[in-house]
C-alpha positions in Angstrom: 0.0 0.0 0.0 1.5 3.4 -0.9 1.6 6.0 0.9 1.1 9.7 0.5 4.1 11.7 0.2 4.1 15.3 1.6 7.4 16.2 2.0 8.5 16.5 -1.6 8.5 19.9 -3.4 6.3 18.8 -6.2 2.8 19.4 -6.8 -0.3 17.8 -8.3 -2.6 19.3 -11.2 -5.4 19.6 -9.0 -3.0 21.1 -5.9 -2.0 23.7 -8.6 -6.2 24.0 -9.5 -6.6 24.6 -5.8 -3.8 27.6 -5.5 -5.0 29.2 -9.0 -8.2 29.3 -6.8 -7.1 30.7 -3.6 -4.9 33.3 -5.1 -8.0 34.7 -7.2 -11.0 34.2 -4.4 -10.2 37.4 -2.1 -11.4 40.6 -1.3 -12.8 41.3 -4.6 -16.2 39.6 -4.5 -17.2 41.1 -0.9 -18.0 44.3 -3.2 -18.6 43.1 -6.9 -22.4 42.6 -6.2 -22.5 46.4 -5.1 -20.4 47.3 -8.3 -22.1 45.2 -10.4 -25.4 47.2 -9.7 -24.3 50.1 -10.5 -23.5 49.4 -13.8 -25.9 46.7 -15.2 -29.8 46.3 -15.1 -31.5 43.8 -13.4 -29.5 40.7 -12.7 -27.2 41.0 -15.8 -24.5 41.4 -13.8 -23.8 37.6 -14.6 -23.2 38.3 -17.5 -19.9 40.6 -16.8 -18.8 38.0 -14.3 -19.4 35.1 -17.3 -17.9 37.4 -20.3 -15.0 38.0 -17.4 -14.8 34.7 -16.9 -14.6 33.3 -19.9 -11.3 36.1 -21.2 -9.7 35.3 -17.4 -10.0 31.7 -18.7 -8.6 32.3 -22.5 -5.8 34.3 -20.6 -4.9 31.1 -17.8 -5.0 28.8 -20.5 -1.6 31.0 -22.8 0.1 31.5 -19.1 -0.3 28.0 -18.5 1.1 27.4 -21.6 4.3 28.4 -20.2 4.8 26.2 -17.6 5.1 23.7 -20.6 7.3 25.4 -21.9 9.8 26.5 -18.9 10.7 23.2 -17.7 12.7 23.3 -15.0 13.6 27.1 -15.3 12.3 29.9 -13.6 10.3 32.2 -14.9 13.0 35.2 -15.2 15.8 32.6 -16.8 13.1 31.5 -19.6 11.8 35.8 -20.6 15.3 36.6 -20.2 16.3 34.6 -23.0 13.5 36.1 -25.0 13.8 39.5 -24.1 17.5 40.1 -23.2 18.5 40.0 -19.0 18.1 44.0 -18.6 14.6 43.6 -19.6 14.0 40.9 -18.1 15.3 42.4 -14.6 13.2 45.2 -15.2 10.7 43.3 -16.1 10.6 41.3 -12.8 11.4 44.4 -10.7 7.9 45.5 -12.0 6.6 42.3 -11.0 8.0 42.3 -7.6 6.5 45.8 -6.4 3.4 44.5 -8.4 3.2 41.2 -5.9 3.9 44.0 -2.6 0.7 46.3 -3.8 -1.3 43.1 -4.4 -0.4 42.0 -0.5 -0.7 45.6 0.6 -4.6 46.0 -0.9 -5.1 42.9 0.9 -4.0 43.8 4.2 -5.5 47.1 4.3 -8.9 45.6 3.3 -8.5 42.7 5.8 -8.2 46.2 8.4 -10.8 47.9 7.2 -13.2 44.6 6.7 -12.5 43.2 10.4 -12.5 46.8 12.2 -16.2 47.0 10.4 -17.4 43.4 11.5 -15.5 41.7 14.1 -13.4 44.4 15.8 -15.0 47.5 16.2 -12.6 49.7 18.8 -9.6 48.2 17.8 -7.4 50.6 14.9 -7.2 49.3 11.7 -3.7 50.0 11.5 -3.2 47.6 14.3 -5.4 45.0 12.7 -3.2 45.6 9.6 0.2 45.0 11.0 -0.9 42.1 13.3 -2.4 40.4 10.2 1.0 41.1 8.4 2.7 39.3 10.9 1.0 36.6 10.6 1.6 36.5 7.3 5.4 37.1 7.6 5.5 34.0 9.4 4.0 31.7 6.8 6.6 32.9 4.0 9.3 32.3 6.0 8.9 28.7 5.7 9.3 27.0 2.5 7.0 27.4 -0.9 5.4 24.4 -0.4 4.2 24.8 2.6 2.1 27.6 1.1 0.6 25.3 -1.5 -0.6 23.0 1.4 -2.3 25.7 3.6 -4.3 26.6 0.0 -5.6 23.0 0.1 -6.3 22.7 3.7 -8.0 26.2 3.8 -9.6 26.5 0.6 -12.2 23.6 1.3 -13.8 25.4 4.3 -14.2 28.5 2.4 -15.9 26.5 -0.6 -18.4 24.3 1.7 -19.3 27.3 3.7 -20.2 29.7 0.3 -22.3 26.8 -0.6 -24.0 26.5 2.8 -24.7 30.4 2.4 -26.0 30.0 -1.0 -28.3 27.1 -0.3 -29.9 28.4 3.2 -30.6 31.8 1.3 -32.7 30.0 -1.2 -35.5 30.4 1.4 -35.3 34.2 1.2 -34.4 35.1 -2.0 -37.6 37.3 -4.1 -37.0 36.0 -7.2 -39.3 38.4 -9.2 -36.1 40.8 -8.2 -33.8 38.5 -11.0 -36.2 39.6 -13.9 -36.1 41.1 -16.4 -33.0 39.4 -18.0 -31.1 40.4 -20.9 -32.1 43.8 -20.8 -28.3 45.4 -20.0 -27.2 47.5 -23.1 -23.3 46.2 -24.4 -21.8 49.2 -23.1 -22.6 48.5 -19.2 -21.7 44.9 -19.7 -18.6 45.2 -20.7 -17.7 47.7 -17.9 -19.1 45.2 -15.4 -16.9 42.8 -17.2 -13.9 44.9 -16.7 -14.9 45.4 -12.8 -15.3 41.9 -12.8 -12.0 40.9 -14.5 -10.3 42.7 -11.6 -11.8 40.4 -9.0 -10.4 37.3 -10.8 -6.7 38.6 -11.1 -4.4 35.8 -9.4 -4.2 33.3 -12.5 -0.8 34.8 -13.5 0.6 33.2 -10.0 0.9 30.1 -12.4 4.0 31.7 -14.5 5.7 31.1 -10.6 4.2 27.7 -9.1 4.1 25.5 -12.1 8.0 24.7 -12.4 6.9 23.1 -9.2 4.4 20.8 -11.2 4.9 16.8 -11.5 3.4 17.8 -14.5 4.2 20.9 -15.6 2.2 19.8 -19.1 -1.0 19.7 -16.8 -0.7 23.4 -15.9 -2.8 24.9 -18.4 -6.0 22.4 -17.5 -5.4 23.3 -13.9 -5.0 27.4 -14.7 -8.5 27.0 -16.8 -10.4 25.0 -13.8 -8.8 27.6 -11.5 -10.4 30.4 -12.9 -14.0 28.5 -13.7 -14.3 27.6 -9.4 -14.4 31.1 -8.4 -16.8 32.2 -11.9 -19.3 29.7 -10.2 -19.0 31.0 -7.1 -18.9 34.9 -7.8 -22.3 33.9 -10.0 -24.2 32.5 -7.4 -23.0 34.9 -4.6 -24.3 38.0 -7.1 -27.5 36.7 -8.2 -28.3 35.2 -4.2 -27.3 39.2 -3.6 -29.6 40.7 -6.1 -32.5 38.5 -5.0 -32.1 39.6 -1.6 -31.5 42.9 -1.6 -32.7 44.1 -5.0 -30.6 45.8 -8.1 -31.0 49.2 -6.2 -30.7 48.0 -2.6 -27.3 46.6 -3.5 -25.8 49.9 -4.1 -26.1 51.2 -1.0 -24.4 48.0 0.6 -21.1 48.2 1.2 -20.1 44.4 1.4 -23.2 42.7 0.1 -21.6 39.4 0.3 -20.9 39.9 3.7 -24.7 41.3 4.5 -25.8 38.2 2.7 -24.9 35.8 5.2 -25.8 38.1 7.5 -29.6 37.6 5.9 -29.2 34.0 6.6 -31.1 31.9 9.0 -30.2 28.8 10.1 -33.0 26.7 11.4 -33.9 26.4 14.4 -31.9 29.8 15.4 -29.5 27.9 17.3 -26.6 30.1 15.9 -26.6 33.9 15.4 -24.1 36.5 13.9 -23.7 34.1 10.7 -21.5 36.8 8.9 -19.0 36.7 11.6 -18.1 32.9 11.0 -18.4 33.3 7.0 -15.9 36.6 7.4 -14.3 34.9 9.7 -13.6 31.5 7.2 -13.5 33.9 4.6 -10.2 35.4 6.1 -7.8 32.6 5.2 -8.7 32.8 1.3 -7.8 36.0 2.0 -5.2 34.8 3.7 -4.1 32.8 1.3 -3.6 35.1 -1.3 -1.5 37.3 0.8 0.8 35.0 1.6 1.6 33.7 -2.5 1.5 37.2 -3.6 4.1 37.9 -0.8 5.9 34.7 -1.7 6.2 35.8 -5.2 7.5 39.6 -4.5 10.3 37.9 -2.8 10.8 35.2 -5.3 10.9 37.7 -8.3 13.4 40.2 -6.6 15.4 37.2 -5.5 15.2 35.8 -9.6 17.1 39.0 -10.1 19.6 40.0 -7.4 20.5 36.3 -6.2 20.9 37.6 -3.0 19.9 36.7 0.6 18.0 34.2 2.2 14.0 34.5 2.2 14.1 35.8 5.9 16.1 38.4 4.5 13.4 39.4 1.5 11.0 39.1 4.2 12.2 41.9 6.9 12.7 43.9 3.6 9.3 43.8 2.0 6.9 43.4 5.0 7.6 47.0 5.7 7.0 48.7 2.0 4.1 45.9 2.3 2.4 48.0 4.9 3.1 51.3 4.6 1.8 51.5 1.4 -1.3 49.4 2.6 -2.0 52.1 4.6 -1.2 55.3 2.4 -5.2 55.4 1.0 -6.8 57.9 3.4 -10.6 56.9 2.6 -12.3 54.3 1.1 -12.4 56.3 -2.6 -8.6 56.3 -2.1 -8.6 52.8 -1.6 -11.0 51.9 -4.6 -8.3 53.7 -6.9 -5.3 52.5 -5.5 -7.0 48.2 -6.3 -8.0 49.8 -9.4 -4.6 51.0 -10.1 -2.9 47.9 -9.0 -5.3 46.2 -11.5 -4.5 47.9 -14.5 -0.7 47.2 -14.1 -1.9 43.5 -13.3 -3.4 43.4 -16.6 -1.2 45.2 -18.2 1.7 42.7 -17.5 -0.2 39.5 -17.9 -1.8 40.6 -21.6 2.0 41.7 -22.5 2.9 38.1 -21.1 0.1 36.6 -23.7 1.3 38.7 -26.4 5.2 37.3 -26.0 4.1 33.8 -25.6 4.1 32.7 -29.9 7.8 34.1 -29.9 9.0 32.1 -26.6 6.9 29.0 -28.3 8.9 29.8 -31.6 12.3 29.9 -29.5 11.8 26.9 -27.8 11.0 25.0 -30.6 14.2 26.3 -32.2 15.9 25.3 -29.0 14.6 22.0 -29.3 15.3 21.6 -33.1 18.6 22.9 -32.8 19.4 20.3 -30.1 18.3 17.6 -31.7 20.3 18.5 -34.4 23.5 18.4 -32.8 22.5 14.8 -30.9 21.9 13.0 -34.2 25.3 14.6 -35.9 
């Protein structure tokens, strides 16, 4: 009987599914119901979130594509042969302070989310650093140790979104989902761009897959990363605007928050439901912290090849906060995820874009050295 090895540093297809996951299920969908009704009609929001969807999905499945083709390289070694090393540096330089804003919005939300819901007198810039901390402490252990908290955490938050889901089907007014269709293009597609900046967190294959038994299964496992949290943001935003109505949702800060809230479990044994759902909800949140840290450190250390990961650590975790807590208001904040979106974007499209040439080079690569075995 074989037994189940944990201690290598390789990972399964669906392991890597799971961390696509947890790097993309965060912050953003405890406010894309509310922005989602201010752009669309009715409950066409679903259709941003599928249209998002399905281009996140398109865009996992090229940067998956890479893992195929970096083999046991990392990510900087492999672009640096397609684009020169200065560029490349610069390139991951970019990257890195990319990876620090990402786990700066994070932990500033994490502040502002708990101080509203769990801790009320404490200051969020306490809440902010002790969450940090915490966080510090998981990178300094080793990569896959991250992988395995994704899989031990991730569950919880999955079952407990479905509990939510399926004890609001007793309250949800479903006259408040029709009409349907009735959106104009223009809205859509804006709620498709809002919604496309909830789902960022794919590109964290380009840094996880070399660790891959088998790195040809990372594109499969990028795509059925992206499709969990579709489902999820789908149900969550149409179980939102059958609560709380297309208008009511604007007003609500967190709707997905308020809708466990909303939920009553029978009996009333158990109060305060939003508390244990935030509560779960915190080590997705969590999780994508942590790998967003993980990579900062692992793209600076790509291109200085210096110091150990303690070392990257007591270097970014500051930055990491102080920026987190720059935004002076909550409009501040929006801009400053929006802003950190864009450059996401921005990097993973130019990514998509280089990938024929570094399939072209490869090819060569391979050509060429198969070539010089047979002469």
């Amino acid at each position: 009987m074989s037994r189940r090895q944990y201690d290598d540093n390789r990972i399964s297809a669906p392991e890597m599914t799971i961390t696509v996951t947890s790097m993309i299920i965060g912050v953003g969908i405890l406010t894309l119901p509310r922005v989602l009704a201010g752009t669309t009609e009715s409950s066409d929001g679903w259709i941003s979130i599928a249209l998002a969807g399905c281009f996140g999905m398109l865009l996992a499945f090229i940067l998956g594509k890479y893992g195929v083709l970096l083999g046991n390289e990392t990510f900087y070694d492999f672009i640096g042969k397609l684009i020169t090393k200065p560029i490349a540096a610069g390139l991951m330089i970019v990257v890195m302070f990319y990876y620090a804003m990402y786990a700066s919005y994070e932990v500033r939300a994490i502040a502002n989310i708990s101080k509203t819901y769990l801790f009320e007198r404490t200051p969020s810039e306490a809440i902010g650093l002790t969450f940090l901390l915490i966080v510090c402490y998981a990178v300094s252990g080793s990569r896959i140790g991250i992988i395995r908290l994704n899989t031990l955490f991730l569950p919880f938050v999955v079952v407990l979104t479905m509990v939510v889901l399926f004890l609001s089907n007793t309250i949800i007014v479903w006259q408040e989902l029709k009409p349907v269709f009735v959106t104009k293009p223009g809205p859509l597609l804006t709620g498709a761009q809002e919604s496309g900046f909830t789902m960022l967190g794919f590109e964290s294959i380009l840094f996880y897959s070399t660790m891959m038994k088998r790195p040809k299964d990372a594109p499969k496992a990028a795509v059925f990363g992206v499709a969990i949290p579709v489902v999820l943001y789908m149900g969550i935003y149409l179980a939102c605007v059958g609560i709380f109505s297309q208008a009511g949702l604007q007003e609500i800060g967190y709707p997905a928050i308020e809708l466990a809230k909303e939920v009553k479990i029978p009996g009333e044994f158990f109060e305060r439901m939003e508390s244990v759902f935030f509560t779960i909800w915190i080590m997705t949140i969590f999780n994508s912290c942590t790998m967003a840290f993980d990579m900062a450190m692992h793209a600076g250390y790509s291109v200085f090849k210096k110091g150990k990961r303690i070392h990257w650590v007591i270097l970014l975790a500051p930055i990491i906060y102080y920026i987190g807590m720059m935004p002076k208001n909550v409009i501040a904040f929006a801009k400053y995820g929006s802003f950190i979106s864009y450059i996401g974007y921005g990097l993973i499209i130019l990514l998509a874009i280089l990938y024929p040439f570094a399939k072209r080079k490869v090819k060569r690569s391979w050509a060429s050295g198969s070539t010089g075995g047979n002469a």
